[in-house]
C-alpha positions in Angstrom: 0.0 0.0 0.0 2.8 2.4 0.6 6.7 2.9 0.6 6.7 4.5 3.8 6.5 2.8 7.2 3.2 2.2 8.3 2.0 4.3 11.4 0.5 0.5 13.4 2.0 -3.0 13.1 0.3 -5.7 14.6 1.4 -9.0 14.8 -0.1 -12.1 16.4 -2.0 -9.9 19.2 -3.0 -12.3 22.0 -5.0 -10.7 25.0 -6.9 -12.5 28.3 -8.8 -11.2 30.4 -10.3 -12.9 34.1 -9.6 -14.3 36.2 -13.7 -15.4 35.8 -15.4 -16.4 38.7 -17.8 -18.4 36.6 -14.5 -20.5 35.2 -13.0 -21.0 38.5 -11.1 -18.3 38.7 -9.6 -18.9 34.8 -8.1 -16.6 32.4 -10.1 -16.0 29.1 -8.6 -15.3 25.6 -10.2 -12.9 24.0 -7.9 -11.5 21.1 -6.2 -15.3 19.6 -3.8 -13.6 17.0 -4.7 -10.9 15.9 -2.6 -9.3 13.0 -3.5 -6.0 11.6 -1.3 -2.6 9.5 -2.2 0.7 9.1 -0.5 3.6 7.0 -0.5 7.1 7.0 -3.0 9.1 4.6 -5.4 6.0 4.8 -8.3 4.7 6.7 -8.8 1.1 7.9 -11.4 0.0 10.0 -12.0 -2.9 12.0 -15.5 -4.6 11.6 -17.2 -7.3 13.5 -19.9 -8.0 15.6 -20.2 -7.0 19.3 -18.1 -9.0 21.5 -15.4 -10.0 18.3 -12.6 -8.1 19.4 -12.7 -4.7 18.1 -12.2 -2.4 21.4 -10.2 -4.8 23.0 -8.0 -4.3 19.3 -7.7 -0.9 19.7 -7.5 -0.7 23.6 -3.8 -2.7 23.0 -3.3 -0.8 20.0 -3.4 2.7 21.8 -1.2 1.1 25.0 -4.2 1.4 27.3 -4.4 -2.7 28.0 -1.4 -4.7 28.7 -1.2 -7.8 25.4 -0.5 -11.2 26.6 1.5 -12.4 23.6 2.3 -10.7 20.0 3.6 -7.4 19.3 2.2 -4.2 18.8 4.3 -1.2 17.2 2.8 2.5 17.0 5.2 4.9 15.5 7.3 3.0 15.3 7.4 2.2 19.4 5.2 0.1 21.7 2.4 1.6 23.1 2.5 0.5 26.3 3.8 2.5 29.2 5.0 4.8 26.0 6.9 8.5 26.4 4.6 11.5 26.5 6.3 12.0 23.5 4.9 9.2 21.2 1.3 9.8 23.4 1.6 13.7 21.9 1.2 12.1 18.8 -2.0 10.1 19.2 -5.1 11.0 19.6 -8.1 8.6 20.7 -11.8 9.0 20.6 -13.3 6.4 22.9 -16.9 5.0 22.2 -18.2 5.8 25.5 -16.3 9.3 25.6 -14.4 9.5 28.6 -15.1 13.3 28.9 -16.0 15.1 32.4 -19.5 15.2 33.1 -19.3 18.3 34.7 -17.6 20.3 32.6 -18.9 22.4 29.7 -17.4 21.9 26.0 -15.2 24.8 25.0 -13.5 25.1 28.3 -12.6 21.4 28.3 -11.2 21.5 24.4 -9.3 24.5 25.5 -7.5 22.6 28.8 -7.0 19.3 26.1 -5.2 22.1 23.5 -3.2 24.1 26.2 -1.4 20.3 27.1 0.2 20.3 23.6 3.4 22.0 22.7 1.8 22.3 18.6 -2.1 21.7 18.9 -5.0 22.0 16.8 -6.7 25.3 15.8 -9.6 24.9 18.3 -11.9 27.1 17.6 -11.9 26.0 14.0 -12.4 22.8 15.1 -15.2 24.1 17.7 -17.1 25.8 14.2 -16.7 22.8 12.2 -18.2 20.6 14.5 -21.0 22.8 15.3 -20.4 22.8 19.2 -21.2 26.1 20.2 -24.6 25.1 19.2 -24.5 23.4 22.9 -21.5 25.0 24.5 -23.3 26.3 27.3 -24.8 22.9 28.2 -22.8 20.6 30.3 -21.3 16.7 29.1 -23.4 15.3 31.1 -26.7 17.1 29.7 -25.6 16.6 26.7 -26.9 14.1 23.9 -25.4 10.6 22.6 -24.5 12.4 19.3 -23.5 15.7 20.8 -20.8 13.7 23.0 -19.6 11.7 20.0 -18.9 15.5 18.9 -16.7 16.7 21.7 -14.7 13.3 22.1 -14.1 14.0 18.5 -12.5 17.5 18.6 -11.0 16.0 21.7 -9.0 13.2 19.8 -8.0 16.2 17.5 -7.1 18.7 19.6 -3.0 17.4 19.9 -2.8 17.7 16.2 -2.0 13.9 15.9 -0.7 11.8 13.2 -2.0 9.0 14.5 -6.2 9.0 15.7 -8.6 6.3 16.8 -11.9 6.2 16.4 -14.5 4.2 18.3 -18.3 4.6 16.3 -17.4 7.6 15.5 -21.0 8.2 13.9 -22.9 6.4 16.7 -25.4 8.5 18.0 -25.1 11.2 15.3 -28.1 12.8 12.8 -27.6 12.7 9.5 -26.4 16.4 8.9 -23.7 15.9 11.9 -22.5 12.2 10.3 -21.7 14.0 7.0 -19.5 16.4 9.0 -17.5 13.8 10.3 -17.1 12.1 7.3 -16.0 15.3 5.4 -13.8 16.0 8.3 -12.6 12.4 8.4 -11.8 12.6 4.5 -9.8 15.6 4.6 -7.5 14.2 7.9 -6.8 11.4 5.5 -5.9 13.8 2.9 -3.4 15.4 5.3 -1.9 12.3 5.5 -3.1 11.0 8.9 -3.7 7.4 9.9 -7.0 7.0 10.7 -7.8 3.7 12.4 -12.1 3.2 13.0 -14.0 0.6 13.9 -17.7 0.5 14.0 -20.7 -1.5 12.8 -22.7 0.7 10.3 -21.5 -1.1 7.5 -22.6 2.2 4.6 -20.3 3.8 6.7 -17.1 1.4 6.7 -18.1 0.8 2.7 -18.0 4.8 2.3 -15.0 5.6 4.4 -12.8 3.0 4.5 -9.4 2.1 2.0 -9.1 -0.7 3.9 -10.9 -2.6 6.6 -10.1 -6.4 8.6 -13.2 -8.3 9.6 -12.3 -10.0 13.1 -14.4 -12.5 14.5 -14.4 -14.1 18.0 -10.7 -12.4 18.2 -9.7 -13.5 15.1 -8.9 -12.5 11.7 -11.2 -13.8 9.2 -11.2 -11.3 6.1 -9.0 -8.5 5.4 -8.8 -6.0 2.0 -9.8 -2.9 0.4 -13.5 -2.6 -0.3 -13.4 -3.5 -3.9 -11.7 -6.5 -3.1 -14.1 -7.6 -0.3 -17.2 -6.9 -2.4 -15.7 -8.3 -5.3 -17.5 -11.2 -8.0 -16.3 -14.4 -9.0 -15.4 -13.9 -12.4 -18.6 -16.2 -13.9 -20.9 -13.8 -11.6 -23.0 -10.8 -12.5 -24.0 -8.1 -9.6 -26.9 -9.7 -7.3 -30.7 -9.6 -7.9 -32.3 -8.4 -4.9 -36.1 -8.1 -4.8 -38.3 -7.9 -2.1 -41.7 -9.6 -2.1 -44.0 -11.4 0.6 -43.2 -14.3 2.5 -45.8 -15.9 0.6 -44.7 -15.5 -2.7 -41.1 -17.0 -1.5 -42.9 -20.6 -0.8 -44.2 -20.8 -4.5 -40.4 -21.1 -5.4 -40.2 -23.3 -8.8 -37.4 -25.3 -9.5 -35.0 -23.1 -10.8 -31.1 -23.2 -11.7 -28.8 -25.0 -9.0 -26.4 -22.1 -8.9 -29.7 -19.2 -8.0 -29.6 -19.2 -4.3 -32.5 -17.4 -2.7 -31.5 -15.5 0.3 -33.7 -14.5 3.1 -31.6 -11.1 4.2 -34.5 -10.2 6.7 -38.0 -10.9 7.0 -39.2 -10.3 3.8 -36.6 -9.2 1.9 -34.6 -11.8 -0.4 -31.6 -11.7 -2.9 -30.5 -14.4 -5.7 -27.3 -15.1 -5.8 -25.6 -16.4 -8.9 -27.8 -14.5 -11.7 -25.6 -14.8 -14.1 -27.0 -14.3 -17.7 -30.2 -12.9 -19.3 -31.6 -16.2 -18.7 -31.4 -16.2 -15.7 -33.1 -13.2 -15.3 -35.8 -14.9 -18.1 -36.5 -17.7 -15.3 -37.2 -15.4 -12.1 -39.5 -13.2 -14.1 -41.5 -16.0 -16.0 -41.9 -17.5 -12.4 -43.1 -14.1 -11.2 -45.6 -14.2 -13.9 -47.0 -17.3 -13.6 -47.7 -16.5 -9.7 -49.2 -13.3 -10.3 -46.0 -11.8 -8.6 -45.1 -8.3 -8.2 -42.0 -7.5 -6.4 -42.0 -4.4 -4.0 -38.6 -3.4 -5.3 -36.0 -5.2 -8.0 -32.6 -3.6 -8.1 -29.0 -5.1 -9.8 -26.5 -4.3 -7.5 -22.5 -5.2 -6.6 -22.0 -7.3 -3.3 -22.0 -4.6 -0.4 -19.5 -5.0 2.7 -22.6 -5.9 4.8 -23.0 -8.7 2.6 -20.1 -9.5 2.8 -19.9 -9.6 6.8 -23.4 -11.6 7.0 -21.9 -14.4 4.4 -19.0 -14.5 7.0 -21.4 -14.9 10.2 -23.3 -17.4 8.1 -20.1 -19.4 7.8 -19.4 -19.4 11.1 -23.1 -20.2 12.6 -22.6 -23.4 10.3 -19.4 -24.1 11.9 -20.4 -24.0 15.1 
């Protein structure tokens, strides 16, 4: 992906937690290898489902939890129990925050700025992020979104090269998510790394160059979004159509390779539609049912497909 060092390395993370009461007092893995590389001017995210890993990823990533086995390089150093220097250069926006309930916005990114020998233009930061709509409210009056906005110019305010984000959209309306991600595009564009997680896929499909799905603490898909979402070569784009739950038990026989996928309670995709006749034998069994779809789109594999194939896999192997 680049010439230049990357900004994280890590390699074969390992991380317990416990001891667990309910396990007699045992330790529990949580993180079984994970391996993971960032660069600057890019923005990789980390997907999965709750409980895979992706917090506990980041929390050894930023040096905030102690790893049990593997390696984990940020700047070039480990993380943890790292100089003030290397922290100067980092910035983190946790998912729950971590801000001061009792203080008010401004003052707060003003006392994060003055700690930092070069640090962000706050006020600009303050204006982009809309805060002073609610600057005179404080954090702990404030709304789920509204937070996600301070922590945010928070993680900022050190100038960093480095910044992790934790849902950084979670919460937020759709006027304030656009703000992000125009703010998030133009830090990549600056050249910072930019490591995410969270689980609005649209989101990871929109922002990401290049994202790791991790499952149960482990690695199970890694690449850039086209590469993800790509076809096998003998497949066209997915038929997705949405009709009653009904009309789905009137299925005819139809090609072995058109797979009918129930993505949510009435709402089903063919996989494998791979020629105009295809196309020929949905439609003629439409017609001879009396069928009208509520919606029939062409579309490429998304990244949410793409998780839910991988969740499949692993329901099956369980």
């Amino acid at each position: 992906m680049s010439n230049v060092s990357p900004s994280l390395v890590i390699e074969d993370l390992l991380k317990d937690f416990g001891p667990v009461p309910a396990l007699d007092g045992r330790m529990v893995r949580v993180l079984h290898g994970i391996s993971l590389t960032a660069h600057a001017g890019t923005v990789t995210t980390l997907l999965g489902s709750n409980g895979a890993g992706k917090s506990t990823t980041l929390g050894c990533a930023q040096g905030l939890l102690k790893t049990n086995g593997g390696s984990v390089r940020l700047l070039g150093e480990d993380p943890f129990g790292a100089s003030p220097a290397l922290r100067s250069r980092v910035g983190v926006m946790l998912q729950d925050g971590g801000l001061p309930p009792s203080l008010r916005p401004i003052p707060l990114l003003e006392h994060v700025a003055s700690m930092y020998e070069r640090p962000a233009d706050i006020n600009s930061l303050i204006e982009r992020l809309g805060i002073n709509e609610f600057s005179t409210t404080s954090i702990r009056r404030l709304s789920g979104g509204q937070k996600q906005r301070v922590a945010l110019a928070a993680a900022l305010a050190g100038n960093p090269e480095v910044i992790f984000l934790d849902e950084p959209s979670a919460g937020l309306d759709p006027q304030s998510r656009q703000v992000v991600f125009d703010l998030i595009g133009e830090l990549r564009e600056a050249g910072l790394c930019i490591v995410l997680t969270t689980h609005l896929m649209e989101d990871a499909q929109r922002l990401s160059d290049y994202v790791y799905i991790i499952d149960d603490g482990r690695n199970v898909a890694q690449g850039t979004v086209a590469e993800l979402t790509a076809h096998a070569a003998n497949e066209s784009p997915a038929q997705a159509v949405t009709f009653s739950a009904t009309a789905a038990m009137a299925l005819p026989v139809l090609p072995e390779h058109l797979q009918l996928i129930e993505s949510k309670p009435g709402h089903y995709r063919f996989d494998g539609v791979r020629s105009a006749a295809d196309l020929a034998a949905l439609t003629g069994w439409w017609s001879s049912e009396g069928i009208l779809p509520n919606s029939l789109t062409m579309q490429p594999r998304t990244l949410e497909d793409v998780f839910l194939e991988i969740a499949d896999k692993g329901n099956h192997a369980n």
